[in-house]
C-alpha positions as CSV (number, residue, x, y, z in Angstrom):
1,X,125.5,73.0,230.3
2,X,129.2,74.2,230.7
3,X,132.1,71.7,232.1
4,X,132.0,73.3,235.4
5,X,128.2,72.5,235.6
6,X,128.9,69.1,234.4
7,X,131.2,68.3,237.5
8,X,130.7,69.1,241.1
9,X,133.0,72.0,242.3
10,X,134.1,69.6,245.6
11,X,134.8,66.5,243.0
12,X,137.9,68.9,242.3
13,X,140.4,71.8,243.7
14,X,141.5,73.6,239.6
15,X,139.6,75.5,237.4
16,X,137.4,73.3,235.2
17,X,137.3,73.9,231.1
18,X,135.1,77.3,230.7
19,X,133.8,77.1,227.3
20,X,131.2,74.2,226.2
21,X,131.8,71.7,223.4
22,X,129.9,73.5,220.0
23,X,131.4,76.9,220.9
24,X,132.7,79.2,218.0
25,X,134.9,82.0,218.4
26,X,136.8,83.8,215.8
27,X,140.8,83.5,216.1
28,X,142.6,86.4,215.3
29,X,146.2,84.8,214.8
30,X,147.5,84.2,211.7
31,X,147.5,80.2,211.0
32,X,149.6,78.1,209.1
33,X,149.3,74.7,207.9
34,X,152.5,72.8,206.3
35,X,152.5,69.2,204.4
36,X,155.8,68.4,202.5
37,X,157.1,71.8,202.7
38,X,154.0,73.3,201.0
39,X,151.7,75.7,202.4
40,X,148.2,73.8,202.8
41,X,146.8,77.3,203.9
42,X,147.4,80.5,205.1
43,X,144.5,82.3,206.8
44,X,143.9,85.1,209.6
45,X,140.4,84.1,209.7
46,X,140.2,81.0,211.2
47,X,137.6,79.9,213.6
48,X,138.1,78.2,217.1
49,X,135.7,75.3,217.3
50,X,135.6,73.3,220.7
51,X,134.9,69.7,219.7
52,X,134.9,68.9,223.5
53,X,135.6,71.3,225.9
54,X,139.0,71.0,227.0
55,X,140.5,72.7,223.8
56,X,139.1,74.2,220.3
57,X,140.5,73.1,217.2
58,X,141.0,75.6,213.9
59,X,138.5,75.9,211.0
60,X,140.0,77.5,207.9
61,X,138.3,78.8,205.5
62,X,137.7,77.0,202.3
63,X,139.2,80.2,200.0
64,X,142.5,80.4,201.8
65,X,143.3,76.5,201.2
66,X,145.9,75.9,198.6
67,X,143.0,74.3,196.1
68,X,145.4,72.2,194.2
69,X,146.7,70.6,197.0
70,X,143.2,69.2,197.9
71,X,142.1,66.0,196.6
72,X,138.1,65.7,196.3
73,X,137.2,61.9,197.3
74,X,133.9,62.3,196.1
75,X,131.8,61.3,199.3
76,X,130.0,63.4,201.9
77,X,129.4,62.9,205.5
78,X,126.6,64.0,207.6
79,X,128.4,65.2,211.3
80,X,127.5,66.9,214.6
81,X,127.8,70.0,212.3
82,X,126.3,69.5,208.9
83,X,127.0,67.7,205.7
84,X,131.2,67.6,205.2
85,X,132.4,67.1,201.8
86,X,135.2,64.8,202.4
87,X,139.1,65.5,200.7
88,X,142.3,64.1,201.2
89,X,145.4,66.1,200.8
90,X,148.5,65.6,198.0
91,X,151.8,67.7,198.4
92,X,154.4,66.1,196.1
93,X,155.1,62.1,196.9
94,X,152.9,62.7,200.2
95,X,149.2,61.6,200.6
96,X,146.8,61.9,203.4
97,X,143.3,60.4,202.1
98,X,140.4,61.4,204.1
99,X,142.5,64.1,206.3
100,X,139.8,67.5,205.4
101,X,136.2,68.2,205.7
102,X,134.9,71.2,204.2
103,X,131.5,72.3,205.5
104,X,128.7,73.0,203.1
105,X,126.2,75.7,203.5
106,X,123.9,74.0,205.9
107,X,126.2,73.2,208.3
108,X,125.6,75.4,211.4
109,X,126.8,79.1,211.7
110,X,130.2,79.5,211.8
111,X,131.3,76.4,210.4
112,X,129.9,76.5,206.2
113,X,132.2,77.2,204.4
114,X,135.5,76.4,206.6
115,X,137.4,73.3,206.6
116,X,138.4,70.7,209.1
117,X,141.9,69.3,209.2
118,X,143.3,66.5,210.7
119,X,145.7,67.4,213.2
120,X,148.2,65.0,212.1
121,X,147.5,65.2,208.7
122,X,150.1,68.0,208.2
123,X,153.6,68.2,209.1
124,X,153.4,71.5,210.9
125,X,151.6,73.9,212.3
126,X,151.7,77.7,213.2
127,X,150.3,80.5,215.0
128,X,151.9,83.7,213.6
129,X,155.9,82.4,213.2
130,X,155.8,80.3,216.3
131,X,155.2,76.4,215.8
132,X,151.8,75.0,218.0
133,X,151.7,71.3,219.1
134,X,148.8,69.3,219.5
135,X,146.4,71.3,219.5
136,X,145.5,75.4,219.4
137,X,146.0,76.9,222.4
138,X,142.9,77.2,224.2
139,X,142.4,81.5,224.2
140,X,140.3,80.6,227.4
141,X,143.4,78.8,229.6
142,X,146.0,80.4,231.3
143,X,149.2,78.6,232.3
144,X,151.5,79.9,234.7
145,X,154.8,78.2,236.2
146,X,155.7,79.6,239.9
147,X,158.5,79.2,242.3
148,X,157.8,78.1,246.1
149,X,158.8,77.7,248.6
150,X,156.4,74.3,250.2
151,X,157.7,71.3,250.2
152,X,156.3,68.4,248.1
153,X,157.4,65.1,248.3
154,X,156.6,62.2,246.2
155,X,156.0,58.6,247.1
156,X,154.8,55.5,245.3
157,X,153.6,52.1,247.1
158,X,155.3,54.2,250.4
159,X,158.9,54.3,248.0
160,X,160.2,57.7,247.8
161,X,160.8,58.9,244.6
162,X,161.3,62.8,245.2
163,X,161.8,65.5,247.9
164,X,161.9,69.5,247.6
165,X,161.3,72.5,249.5
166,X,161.9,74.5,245.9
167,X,159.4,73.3,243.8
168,X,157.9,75.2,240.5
169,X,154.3,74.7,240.5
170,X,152.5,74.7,237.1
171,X,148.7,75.8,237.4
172,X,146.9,75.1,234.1
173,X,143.4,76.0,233.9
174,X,141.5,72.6,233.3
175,X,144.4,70.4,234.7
176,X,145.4,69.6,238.4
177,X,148.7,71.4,239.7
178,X,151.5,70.1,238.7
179,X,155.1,69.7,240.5
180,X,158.3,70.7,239.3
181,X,161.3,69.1,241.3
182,X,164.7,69.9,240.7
183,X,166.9,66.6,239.4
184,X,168.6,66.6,242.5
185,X,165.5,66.3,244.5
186,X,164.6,63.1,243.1
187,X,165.7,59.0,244.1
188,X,167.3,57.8,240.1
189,X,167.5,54.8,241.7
190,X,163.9,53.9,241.1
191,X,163.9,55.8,237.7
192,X,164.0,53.9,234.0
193,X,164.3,56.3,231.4
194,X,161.9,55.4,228.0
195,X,161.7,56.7,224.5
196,X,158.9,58.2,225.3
197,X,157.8,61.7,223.9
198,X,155.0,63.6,224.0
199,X,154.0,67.3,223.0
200,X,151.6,70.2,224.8
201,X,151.1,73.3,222.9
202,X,151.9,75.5,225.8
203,X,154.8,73.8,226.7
204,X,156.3,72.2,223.7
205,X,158.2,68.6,223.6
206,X,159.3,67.2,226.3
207,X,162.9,66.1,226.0
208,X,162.6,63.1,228.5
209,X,160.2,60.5,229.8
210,X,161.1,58.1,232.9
211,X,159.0,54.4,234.0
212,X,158.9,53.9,238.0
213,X,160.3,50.6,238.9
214,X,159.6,48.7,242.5
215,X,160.3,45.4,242.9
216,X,159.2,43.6,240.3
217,X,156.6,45.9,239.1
218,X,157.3,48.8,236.4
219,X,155.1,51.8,236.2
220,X,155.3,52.6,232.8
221,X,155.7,57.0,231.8
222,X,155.0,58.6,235.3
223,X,157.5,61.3,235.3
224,X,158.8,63.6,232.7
225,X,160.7,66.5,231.7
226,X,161.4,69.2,229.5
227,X,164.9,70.5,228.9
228,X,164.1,73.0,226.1
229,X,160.2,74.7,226.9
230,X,158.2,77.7,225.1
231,X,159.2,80.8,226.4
232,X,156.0,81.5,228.6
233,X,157.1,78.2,230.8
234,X,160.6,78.7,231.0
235,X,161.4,78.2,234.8
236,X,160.5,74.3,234.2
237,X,163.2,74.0,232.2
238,X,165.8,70.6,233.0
239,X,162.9,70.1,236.1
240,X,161.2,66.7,236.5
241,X,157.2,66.3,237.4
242,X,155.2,62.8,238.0
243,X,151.5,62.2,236.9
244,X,149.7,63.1,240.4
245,X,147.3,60.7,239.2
246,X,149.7,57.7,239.6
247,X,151.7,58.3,242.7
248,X,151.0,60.0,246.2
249,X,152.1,63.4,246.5
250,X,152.6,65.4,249.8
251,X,152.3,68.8,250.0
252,X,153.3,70.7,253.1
253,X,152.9,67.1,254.7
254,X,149.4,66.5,253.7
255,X,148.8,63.6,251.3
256,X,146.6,65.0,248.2
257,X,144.0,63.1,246.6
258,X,144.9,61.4,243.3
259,X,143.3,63.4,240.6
260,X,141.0,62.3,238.1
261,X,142.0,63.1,234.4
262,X,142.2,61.8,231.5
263,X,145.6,60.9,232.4
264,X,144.4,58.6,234.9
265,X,144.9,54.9,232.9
């Protein structure tokens, strides 16, 4: 049963996640994977495995893994996938215990043979010579940033915190629509900025993160921006969006439902 079988077309108005968790797929990019300034590996034949459905994560295989690097902990463990031999990783002064699982040869098709890595285990990855945060980029989403002309406005607890008839609108396959508002469009007054920072692999890092304050109460990370984005979304560049999912959100007048994500806390 896909994701989109899973959830009821009506429950939502965006494209749901159209690959189902235990898919394989070859990935035809060269990937990189960087710990201390050391290669860990260099392959062009990893594997996209989707652990959930959302997004797929990289497989390498065991032959193009800098051997030296890996540390063999001596310990197995039997997963969703077959039995893992368990490694840690050493690259000069820097450790990461327990950080790879390399697939032995009754784990399912497509997996024996290929290793597992930690996400944050390294310090960097790459697909080709561009750096990927997060996560792989999902071959199956598309993400596309587009000027408009409706008019979105953006309340909390009936407080305006931003008004445009310019808005870029980010459709991302899996996620609601998101609203990009010029920094003149929105009320600073009601704005804290944090030290928050987060990362998407189709958009990069964002640059800054602002809490909601009315009254006494503080709503902690809702809006965000990135000053310096990948390439592909560009036109959101220096723009400011809010989590949907935390504040009401008028477009063309109507009030939208509050999405359901897993952004919703």
């Amino acid at each position: 049963m896909t994701a989109a079988e899973e959830e009821p077309m009506f429950d939502r108005e965006y494209p749901a996640p159209p690959v189902p968790a235990g898919h394989v797929e070859p990935a035809p990019r060269r990937v990189r994977g960087f710990l201390g300034g050391r290669p860990i590996f260099d392959t062009t034949r990893a594997r996209y495995v989707w652990e959930w459905p959302f997004y797929p994560q990289y497989y390498v295989p065991i032959e193009d893994v800098a051997a030296e690097l890996l540390v063999d902990e001596h310990r197995t463990q039997r997963l969703k996938r077959g039995t893992a031999a368990v490694h840690g990783l050493r690259s000069g002064d820097l450790e990461r215990p327990g950080s790879v699982r390399v697939y032995g040869a009754d784990a399912d098709t497509g997996v024996a043979g290929y290793a597992r890595f930690d996400w944050d285990a390294l310090d960097a990855w790459f697909e080709e010579d561009e750096q990927v945060f997060v996560h792989p980029r999902n071959p199956y989403v598309r993400v596309d940033a587009l000027r408009s002309r409706r008019s979105v406005r953006v309340e909390r607890d009936g407080v305006v915190l931003a008004e445009s008839d310019a808005p870029v609108l980010v459709f991302e396959t899996g996620l609601p629509t998101r609203f990009y508002l010029d920094r003149s469009a929105v009320e600073w007054t009601n704005l804290r900025r944090t030290e928050t920072e987060t990362a998407c692999p189709y958009k990069g890092v964002t640059t800054d993160y602002w809490s909601v304050v009315i009254g006494d109460q503080v709503h902690a990370d809702l809006a965000w921006s990135y000053s310096y984005p990948t390439r592909q979304l560009l036109p959101i560049a220096g723009l400011v969006a809010f989590y949907d999912e935390h504040v009401d959100t008028y477009l063309d007048g109507e009030l939208r439902p509050r999405p359901v994500t897993h952004f919703t806390r």
